[in-house]
N, C-alpha and C positions, 0 to 999 in steps of 0.2 A: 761607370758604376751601374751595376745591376740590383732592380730591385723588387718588392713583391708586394702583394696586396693585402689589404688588412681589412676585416669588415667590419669590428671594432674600433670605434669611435676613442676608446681610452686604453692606454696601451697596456699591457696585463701587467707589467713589470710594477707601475706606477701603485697598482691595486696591492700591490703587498708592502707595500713601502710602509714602516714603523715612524709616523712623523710627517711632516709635510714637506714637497720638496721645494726649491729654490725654484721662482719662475719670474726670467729677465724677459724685456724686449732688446733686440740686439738691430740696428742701424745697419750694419752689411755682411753681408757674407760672401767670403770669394773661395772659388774652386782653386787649391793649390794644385793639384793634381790627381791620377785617377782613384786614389785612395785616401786623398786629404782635403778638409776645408779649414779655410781661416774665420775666425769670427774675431768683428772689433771690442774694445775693449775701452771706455770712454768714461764710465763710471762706475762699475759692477766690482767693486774691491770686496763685496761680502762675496759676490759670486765665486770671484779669482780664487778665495780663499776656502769655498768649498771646493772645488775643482781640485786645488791641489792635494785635499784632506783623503775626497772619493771620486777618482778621474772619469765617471760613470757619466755622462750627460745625453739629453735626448733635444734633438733640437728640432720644430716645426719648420718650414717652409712653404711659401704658395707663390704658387705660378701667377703674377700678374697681369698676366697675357688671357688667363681661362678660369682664373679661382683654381685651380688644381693643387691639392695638398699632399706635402710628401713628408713623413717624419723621417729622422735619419739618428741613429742609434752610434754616437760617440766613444769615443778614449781618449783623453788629454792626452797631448803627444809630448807638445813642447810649448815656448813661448818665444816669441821676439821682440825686440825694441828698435829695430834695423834695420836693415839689407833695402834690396827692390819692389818685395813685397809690403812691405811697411811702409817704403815712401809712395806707394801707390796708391795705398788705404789713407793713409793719412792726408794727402793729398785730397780724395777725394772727401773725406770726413769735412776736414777742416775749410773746402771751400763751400761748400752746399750747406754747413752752418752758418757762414758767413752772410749767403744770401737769404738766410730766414734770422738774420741780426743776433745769433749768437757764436760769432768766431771767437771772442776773446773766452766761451763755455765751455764746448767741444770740440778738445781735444785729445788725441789716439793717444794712451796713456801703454798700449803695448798691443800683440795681435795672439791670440790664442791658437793654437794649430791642431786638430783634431784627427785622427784616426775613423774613416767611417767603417761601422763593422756590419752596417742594414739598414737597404733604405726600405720603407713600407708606405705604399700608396694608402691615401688616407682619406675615406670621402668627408668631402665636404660637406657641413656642418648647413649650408645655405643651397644646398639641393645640386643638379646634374651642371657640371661646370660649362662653359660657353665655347662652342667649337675655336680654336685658335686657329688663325689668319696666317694663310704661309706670308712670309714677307715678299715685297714686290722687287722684281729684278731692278736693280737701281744702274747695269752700267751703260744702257745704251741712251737714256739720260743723260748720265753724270757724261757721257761724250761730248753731247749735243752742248750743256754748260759751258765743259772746260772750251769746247770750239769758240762759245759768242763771246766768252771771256778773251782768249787769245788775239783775236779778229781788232780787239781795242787798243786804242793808240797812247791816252790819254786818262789820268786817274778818275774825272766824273764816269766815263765809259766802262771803265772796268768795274765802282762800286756797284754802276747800277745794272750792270748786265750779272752782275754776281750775285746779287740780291733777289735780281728781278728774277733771273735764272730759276736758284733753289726756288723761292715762290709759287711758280707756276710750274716746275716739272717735277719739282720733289713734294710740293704742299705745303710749308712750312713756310707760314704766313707773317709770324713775328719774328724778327730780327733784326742785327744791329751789325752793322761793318764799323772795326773799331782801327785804327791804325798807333803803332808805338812810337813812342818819344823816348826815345833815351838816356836824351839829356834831361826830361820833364821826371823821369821814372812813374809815367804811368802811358795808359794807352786811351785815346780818344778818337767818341763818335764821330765818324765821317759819312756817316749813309745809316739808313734804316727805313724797315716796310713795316706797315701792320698797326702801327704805333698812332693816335693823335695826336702825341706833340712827338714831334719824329728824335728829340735828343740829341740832335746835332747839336756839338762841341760837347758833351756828358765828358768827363776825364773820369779814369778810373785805377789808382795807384796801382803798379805792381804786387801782385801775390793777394791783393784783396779780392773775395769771393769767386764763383767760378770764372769769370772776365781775367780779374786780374792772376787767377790760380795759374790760366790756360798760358798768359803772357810770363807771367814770371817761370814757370817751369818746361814749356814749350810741349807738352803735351795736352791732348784731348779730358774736359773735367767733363764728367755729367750726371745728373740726376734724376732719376726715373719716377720719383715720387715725392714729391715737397710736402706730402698732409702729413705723414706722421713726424717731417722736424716740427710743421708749424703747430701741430697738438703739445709738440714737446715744450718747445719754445714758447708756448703760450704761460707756461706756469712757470718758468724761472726765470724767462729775460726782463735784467733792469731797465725799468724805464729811464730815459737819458733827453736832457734839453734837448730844442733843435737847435744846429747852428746856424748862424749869420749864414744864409745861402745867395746872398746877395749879386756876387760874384760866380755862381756857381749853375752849372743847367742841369736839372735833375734829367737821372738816366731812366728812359722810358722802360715800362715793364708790366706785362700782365700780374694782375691781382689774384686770380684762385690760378695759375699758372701749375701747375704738377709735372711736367719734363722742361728741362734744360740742358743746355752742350753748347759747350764754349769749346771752339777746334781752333788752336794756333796756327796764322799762317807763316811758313817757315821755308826759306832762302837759305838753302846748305847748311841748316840747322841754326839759324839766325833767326828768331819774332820779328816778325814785321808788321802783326798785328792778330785780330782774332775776329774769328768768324762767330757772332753767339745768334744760337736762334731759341724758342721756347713753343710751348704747348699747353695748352689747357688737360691734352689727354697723360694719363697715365704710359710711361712706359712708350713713348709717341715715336722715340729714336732707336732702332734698332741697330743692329751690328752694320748690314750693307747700307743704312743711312747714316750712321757716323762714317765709313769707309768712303761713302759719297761725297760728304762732305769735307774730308780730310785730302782728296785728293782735287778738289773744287778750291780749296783755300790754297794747295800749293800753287795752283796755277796764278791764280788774281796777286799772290804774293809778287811772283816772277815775274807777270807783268808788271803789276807796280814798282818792282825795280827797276824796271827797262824803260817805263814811262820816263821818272827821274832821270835816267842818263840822257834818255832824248831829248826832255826837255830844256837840255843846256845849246844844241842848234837854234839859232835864231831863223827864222823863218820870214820872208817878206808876207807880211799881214795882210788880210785880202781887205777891198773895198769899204771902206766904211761912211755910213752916209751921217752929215753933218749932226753933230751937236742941236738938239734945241738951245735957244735962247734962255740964260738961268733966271729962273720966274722971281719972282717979291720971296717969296720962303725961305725963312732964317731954317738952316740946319745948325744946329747945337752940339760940336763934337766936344767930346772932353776925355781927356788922357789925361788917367792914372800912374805916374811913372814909378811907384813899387812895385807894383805888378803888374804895367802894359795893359790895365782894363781901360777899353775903352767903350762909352754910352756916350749912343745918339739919340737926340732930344728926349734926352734924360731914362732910353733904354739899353738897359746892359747888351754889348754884342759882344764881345768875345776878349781874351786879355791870352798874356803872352806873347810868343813870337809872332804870332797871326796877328796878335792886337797892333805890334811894334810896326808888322808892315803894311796896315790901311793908317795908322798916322804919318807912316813915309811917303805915300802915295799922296795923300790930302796935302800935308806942307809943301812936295813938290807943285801939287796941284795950285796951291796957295800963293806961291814963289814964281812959281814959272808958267802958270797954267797948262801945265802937260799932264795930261790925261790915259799914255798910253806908257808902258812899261816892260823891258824884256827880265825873264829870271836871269841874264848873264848881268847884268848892272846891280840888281837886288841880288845876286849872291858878292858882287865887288865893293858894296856898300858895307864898311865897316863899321857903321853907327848902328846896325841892324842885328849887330851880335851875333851871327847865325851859328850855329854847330861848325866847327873845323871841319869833324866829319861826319858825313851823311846828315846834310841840312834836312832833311824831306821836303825842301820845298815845292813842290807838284801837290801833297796832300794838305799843306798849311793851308796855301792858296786857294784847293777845293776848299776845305773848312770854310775859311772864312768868305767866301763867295756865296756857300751854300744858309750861313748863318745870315748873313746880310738878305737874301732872297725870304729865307724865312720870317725876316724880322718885318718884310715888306716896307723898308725904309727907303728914302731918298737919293740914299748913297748906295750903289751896285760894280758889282765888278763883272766883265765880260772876258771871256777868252777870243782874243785876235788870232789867234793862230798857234802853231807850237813855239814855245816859250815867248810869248807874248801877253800880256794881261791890258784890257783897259778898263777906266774909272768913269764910271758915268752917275753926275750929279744932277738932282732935280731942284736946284732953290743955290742960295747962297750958301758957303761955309762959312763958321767960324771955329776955329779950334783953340779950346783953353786948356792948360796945363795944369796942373795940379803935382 
């Protein structure tokens, strides 16, 4: 698109206008191609309705990157309610509502498709815009990642070479490695940096907000600027009880956050999980750092496929030096058996399948005082319910090793070796059922 300079501040057209004209804010706008833009369409039905009357529209835009403004001088084209373009917008709409607590508000009600006939550079209102920042070459980086990713044998290796990776070679300080359940239909924290309470086990339903958008659709969500939902959001979202979180780990997340990207890691176009990271800056993820990280999540996927298959060889476990003696210390397990939560001395750790296999472990323990464990026995245990297919047990296992470390309790689980797990307790058990 070619365009020209304007040194007037209000555009001349507007000065003759008989009346006052219609002036929306508008949530996104995407380039259809070199002669058209799309504008969303979410609540503006007076707008719609003049647009069809008088297809004439002038639309503002500024450059986030530099303050830089450009007016661009319309013609209603057409409209949609469909195709690839619509489920892209809408997609994006509806997740990045979601994460400022109005998904059930904003939604893409159709996409408006525009003819541009002039764009006019338009100075800025707030004085000489701010030199813009070439973006930094991301792929001899993104090499070095996907290398220490690859290098890993085993799923704690890969979340945290993955994490730690982007961190320190990309900058991006917060974020959250989520992996999918299929059978659960959502996808949960297994890893996270940046964060004080790190959100290991956070579960987060398919298709809800950018996390879930990324999982349920298998494409890349993101958001460049979270102030103007949260201004939005601030004056129509209903207030709603909390619930019973009792059960539940909240998922870690900066508070004045403004960029987010949520990148699905994807195995022959299968979620395997998702990569979310976030920013305080504006605008923080550019093009070759979503491209970074879209090809950083395929890798950590891949491996984590391959970890799972390898972890079904049993391996002869290396040396382990004795057991302490179990001290005076009541440990206080207690299993919930509707939903497999289980709390130790009386704190929540984890429930579901993860929860199902540290109370199989403990009753073994209890039974027969064994201690050590291979994944080929825990997947041949039919009391354990596991998935037919694609149990994930490589990342359950993390979870719940990594929740038990967090929780700094009594009861710990060790890796012996490839597909080996053991149980190390500090005090007595006693396990009660409910």
């Amino acid at each position: 698109m070619n365009y020209r300079k304007q040194e007037s501040l209000v555009p001349p057209d507007l000065l003759q206008v008989h009346g006052l004209p219609n002036i929306s804010y508008l949530s996104h706008v995407a380039i259809v191609d070199d002669e058209h833009v799309a504008l969303s369409n979410q609540f503006f039905a007076k707008t719609a309705a003049n647009i069809r009357l008088n297809p004439q529209a002038t639309l503002l835009v500024v450059d986030g990157h530099n303050g830089a403004q450009f007016r661009l001088d319309l013609r209603f084209a057409y409209s949609m309610e469909s195709g690839a373009l619509f489920d892209s917008l809408a997609l994006q709409v509806e997740a990045s509502s979601a994460q400022a607590g109005m998904g059930d508000v904003m939604r893409l009600r159709h996409v408006d498709v525009f003819r541009v006939l002039d764009i006019v550079d338009t100075p800025s209102p707030t004085g000489t815009p701010l030199v813009r920042k070439p973006e930094r070459n991301r792929l001899e980086v993104t090499r070095r990642i996907v290398d220490m990713v690859a290098a890993q044998s085993d799923a704690d290796g890969i979340v945290d070479a993955t994490l730690n990776g982007i961190r320190d070679g990309l900058g991006f300080h917060h974020g959250l490695f989520l992996h999918c359940y299929p059978d659960k239909g959502q996808v949960v924290a297994i890893g996270s940096t940046g964060y004080a309470a790190s959100g290991i086990g956070a579960e987060v339903p398919l298709g809800e907000g950018l996390i879930g958008a990324a999982a349920a659709s298998g494409k890349v969500v993101k958001v460049s600027d979270m102030s103007r939902i949260r201004r939005f959001g601030s004056a129509i979202r209903a207030t709603t009880p909390d619930e019973n979180r009792t059960r539940s780990i909240p998922l870690p997340g900066m508070a004045e956050a403004m960029s987010q990207i949520a990148v699905p890691l994807l195995v022959q176009d299968t979620v395997e999980g998702v990569l979310f990271f976030e920013s305080a800056r504006r605008l923080a993820f550019g093009r070759d750092d979503e491209a970074a990280l879209a090809i950083i999540a395929r890798q950590a996927a891949a491996s984590l496929a391959l970890s799972e298959r390898l972890s079904v060889e049993d391996e002869a476990p290396p040396p382990r030096p004795a057991d302490p003696p179990a001290g005076e210390t009541l440990i206080d397990v207690v299993h919930h058996g509707f939903d497999d939560s289980v709390f130790v001395n009386g704190d929540y750790v984890i429930k579901g399948v993860a929860g199902r296999l540290l109370v199989f472990m403990i009753e073994q323990c209890l039974a027969n005082e064994r201690r050590e464990f291979s994944n080929r026995e825990i997947r041949l245990d039919g009391t354990l319910k596991l998935p037919d297919f694609k149990d994930n047990l490589e990342t359950r296992l993390l979870l719940l090793r990594r929740r038990l470390e967090e929780k700094d309790l009594p009861v710990r689980l060790v890796r012996l070796g490839r597909g080996k797990i053991g149980l190390e307790i500090d005090g007595n058990l006693r396990l009660t059922r409910h």
